[in-house]
C-alpha positions in Angstrom: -2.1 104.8 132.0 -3.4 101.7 131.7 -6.7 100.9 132.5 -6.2 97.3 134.1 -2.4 98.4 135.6 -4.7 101.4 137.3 -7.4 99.0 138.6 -4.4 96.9 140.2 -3.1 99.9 141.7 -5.8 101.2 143.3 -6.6 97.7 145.1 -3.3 97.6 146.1 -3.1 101.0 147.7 -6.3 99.7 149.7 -5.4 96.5 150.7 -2.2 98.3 152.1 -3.8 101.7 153.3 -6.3 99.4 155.4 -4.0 97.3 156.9 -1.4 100.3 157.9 -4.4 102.0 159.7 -5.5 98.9 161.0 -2.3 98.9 163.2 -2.4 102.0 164.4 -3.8 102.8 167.7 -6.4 105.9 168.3 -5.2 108.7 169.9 -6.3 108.9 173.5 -6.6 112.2 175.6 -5.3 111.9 179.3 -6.2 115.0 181.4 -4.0 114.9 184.0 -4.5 117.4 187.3 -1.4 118.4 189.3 -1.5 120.1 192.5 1.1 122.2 194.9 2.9 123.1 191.7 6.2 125.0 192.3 8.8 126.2 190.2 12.0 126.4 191.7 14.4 128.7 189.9 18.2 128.7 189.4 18.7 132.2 191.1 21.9 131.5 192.9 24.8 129.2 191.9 26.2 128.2 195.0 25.4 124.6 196.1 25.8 125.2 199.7 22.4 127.2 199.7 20.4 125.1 197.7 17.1 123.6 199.6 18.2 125.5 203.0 15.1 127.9 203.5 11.9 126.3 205.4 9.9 129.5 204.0 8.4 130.1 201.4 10.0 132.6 198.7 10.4 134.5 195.7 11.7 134.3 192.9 11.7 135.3 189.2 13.0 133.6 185.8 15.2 135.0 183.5 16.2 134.3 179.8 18.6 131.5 179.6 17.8 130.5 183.6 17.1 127.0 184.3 14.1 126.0 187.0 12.5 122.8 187.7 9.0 122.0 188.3 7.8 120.1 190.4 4.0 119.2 191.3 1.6 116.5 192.3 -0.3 114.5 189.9 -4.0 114.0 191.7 -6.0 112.5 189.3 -5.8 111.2 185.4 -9.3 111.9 183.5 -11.2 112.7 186.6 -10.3 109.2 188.3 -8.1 109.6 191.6 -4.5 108.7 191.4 -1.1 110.0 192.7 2.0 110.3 191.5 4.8 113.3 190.6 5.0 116.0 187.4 8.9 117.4 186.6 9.4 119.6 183.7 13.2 120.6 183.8 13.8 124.0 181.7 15.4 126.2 180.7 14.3 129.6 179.7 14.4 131.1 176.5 12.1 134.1 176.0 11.4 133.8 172.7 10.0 136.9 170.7 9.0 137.7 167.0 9.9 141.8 167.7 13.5 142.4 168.9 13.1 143.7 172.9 16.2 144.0 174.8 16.8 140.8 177.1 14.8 138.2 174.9 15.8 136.1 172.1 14.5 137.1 168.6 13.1 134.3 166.7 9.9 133.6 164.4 7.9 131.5 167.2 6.6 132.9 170.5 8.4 130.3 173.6 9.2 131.0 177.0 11.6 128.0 177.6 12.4 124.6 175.9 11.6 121.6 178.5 11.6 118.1 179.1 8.6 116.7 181.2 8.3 113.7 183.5 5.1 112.3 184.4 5.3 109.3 187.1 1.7 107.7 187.3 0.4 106.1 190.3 -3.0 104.3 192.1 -4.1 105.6 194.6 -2.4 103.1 196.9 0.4 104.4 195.5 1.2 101.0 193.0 3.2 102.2 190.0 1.3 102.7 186.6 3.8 103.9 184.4 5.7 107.1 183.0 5.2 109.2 180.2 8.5 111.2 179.1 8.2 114.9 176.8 10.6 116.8 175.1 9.6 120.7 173.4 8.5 123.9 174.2 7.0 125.4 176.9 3.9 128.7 176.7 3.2 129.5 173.3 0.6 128.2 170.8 -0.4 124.7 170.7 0.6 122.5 168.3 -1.3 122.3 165.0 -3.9 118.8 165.5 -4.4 119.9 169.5 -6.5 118.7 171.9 -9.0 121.7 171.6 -8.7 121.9 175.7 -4.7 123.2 175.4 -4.2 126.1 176.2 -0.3 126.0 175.2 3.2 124.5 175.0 4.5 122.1 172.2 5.6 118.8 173.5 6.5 115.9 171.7 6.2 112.8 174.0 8.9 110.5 173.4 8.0 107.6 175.1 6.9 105.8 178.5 7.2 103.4 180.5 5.4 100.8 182.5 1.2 100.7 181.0 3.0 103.3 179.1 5.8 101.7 177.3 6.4 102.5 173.5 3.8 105.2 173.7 3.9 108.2 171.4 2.1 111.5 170.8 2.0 115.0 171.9 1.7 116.9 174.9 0.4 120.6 176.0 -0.8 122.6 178.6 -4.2 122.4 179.6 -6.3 125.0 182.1 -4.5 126.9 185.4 -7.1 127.4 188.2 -4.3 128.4 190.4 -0.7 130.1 189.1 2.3 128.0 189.7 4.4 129.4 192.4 8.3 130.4 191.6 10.4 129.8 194.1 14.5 130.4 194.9 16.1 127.1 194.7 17.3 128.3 198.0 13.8 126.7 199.5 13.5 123.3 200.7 11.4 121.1 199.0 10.4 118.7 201.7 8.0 122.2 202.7 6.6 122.6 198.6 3.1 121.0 200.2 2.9 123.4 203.4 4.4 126.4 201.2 1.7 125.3 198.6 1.7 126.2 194.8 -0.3 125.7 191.7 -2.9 124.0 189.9 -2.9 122.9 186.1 -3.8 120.6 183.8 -1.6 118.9 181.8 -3.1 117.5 178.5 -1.3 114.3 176.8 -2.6 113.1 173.4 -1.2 109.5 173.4 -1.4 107.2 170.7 -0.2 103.6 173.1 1.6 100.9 171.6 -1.8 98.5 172.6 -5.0 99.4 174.2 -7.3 96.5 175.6 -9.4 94.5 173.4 -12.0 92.1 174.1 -10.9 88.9 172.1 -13.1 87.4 169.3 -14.4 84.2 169.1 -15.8 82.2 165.7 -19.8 83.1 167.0 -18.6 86.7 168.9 -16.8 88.4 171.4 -15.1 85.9 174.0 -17.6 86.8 176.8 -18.7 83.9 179.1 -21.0 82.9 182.1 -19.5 81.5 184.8 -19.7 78.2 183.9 -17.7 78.9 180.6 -20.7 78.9 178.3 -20.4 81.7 175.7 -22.8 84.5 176.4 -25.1 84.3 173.3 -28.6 84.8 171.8 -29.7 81.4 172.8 -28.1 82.0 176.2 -28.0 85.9 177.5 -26.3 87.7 180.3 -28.1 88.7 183.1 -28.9 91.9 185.5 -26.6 91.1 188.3 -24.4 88.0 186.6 -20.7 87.4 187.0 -19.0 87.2 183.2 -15.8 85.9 181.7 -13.8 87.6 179.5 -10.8 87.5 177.5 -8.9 90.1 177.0 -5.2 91.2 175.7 -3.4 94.9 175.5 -4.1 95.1 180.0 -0.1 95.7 180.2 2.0 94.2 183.3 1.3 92.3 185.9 2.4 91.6 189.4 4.6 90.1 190.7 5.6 89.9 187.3 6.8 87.7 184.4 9.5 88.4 181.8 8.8 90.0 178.3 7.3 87.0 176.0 7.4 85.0 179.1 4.3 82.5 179.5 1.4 83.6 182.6 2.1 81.1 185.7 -0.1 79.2 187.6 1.6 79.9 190.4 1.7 82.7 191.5 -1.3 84.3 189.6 -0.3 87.6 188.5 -2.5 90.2 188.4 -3.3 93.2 186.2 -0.9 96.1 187.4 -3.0 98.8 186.0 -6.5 100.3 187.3 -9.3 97.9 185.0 -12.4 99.3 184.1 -15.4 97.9 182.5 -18.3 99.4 181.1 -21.5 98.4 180.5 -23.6 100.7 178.3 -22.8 103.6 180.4 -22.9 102.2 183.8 -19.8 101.1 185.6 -19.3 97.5 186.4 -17.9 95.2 189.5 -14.7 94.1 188.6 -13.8 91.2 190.4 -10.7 89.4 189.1 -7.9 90.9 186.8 -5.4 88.0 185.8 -3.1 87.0 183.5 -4.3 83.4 181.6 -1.5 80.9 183.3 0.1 79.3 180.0 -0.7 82.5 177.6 1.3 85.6 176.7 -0.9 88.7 176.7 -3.8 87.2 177.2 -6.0 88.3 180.4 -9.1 86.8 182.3 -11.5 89.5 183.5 -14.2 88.7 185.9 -16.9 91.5 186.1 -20.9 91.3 187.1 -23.3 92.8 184.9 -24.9 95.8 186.7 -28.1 95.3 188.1 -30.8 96.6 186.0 -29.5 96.8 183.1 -31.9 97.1 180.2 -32.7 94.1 178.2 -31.4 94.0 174.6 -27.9 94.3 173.2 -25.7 96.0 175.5 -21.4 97.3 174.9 -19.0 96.7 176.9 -16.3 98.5 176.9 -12.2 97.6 179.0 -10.4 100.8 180.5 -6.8 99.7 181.2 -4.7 103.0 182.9 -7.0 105.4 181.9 -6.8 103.9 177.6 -10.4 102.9 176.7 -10.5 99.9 173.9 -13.0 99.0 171.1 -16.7 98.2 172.4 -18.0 94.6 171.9 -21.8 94.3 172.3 -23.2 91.1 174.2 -27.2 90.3 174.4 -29.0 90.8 178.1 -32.2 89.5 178.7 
């Protein structure tokens, strides 16, 4: 081939290559820890009975049964939080060697699922959902989290901080079995009757992730007085900073999509913000949307006291997805 067609080719492929992985996000990990895990199984088929014991009972699961889970999320990557995990299933049993009352097949899979993740604060304001389709039990998917333990899951999207996320999702460690229960017990009891503990692992690759904006002399950090934070002029141990930011997802009370930040009412970040400095956690003290922008955020946090002098990162968590660090002098 020719030499000079060659040369074009090759700068081609990495102007293209660079700017297709420059769009796509990294893949975040969320852990997240469920609690009072029960799995209520389709034992009997007449409505009348269904969520009419206050005991707890017994149950088992059988190939082509459904079951629903239910359990309570308690914390996303060791930070608190609330909300509610459903996986609705149905089994399957599936076997590579023929035994009577499973289903042969060339995988090992005890039931195909679709999970439901509802994410909360701890106050109990509304991250966002993430929504899974696959297998359940079995090996994990090739490209795993090395913490999975199991399960196949494709997650299909999301709401919320969420929305227009992608990835894959698998089981992560039990420290207490799920409990299987006759969908003949009431649910409103699944806390007193109690159940399981697992982790459930989501590899997530978001539609955004929060990024510090860039300026022409650096990242857009300021002092208070709007004064970029620069060689000439350092942050401090203890001093409130500026910054802006985009990728933070809704706000409340709200705006439409595309829709232009307010002045009035301010809207604030609907997702837990974190910043980091170094390694140490910082004060945030405002999260806002800038009135008159679209995705673009004003973050007010103060440098943490002590802070070793020299060039410092700083790092946004926005519902539990870290973003790129940016690195501002301290003096």
């Amino acid at each position: 081939m020719n030499t000079g067609w060659m040369r074009f080719l090759t700068a081609l492929c990495s102007l293209w290559c660079g700017a297709a992985l420059a769009q796509v996000s990294p893949v975040v990990v969320l852990e997240v820890q469920t609690e009072n895990v029960v799995v209520y199984a389709g034992d009997v088929v007449e409505p009348s009975r269904f969520a009419t014991v206050a005991n707890a009972t017994t149950a088992a699961t059988r190939t082509f049964g459904t079951s629903l889970l239910i359990g309570d999320i308690t914390a996303v990557n060791g930070r608190p939080a609330k909300g509610t995990a459903m996986i609705n299933q149905r089994t399957i049993n599936l076997r590579t060697t023929a035994t009577a009352g499973l289903a042969i097949a060339d995988v090992v899979r005890n039931a195909i699922s679709d999970y439901a993740l509802e994410i909360l604060q701890p106050d109990g304001t509304p991250i966002g959902s993430i929504y899974a389709s696959g297998f359940s039990a079995g090996p994990a998917p090739p490209g795993a989290n090395s913490a999975v333990t199991g399960s196949n899951n494709a997650v299909i999207g999301g709401t919320g901080a969420f929305l227009g996320a992608r990835g894959q999702l698998g089981a992560g460690q039990t420290t207490v079995a799920n409990r299987i229960a006759s969908v003949t017990e009431d649910p409103s009891n699944r806390r007193i009757n109690g159940g399981g503990k697992f982790t459930i692992l989501v590899q997530l690759i978001p539609l955004s992730r929060p990024e510090i904006a860039a300026t022409a002399t650096g990242s857009a950090v300021f002092h208070a007085d709007f004064t970029p934070v620069s060689s000439a002029r350092p942050a401090r141990s203890g001093e409130l900073l500026i910054v802006t930011a985009s990728g933070l997802g809704p706000t409340r009370p709200g705006v439409n999509p595309g829709t232009a930040f307010p002045q009035d009412p301010l809207q604030e970040v609907n997702s837990p913000v974190e910043v980091v400095v170094g390694s140490r956690a910082a004060e945030v003290v405002n999260k806002i949307g800038w009135p008159g922008t679209v995705d673009m955020f004003r973050i007010d946090f103060r440098i943490p006291e002590g802070i070793a002098p020299g060039v410092a990162t700083v790092q946004l968590i926005s519902a539990f997805i870290p973003g790129p660090e940016a690195r501002i002098p301290v003096q």
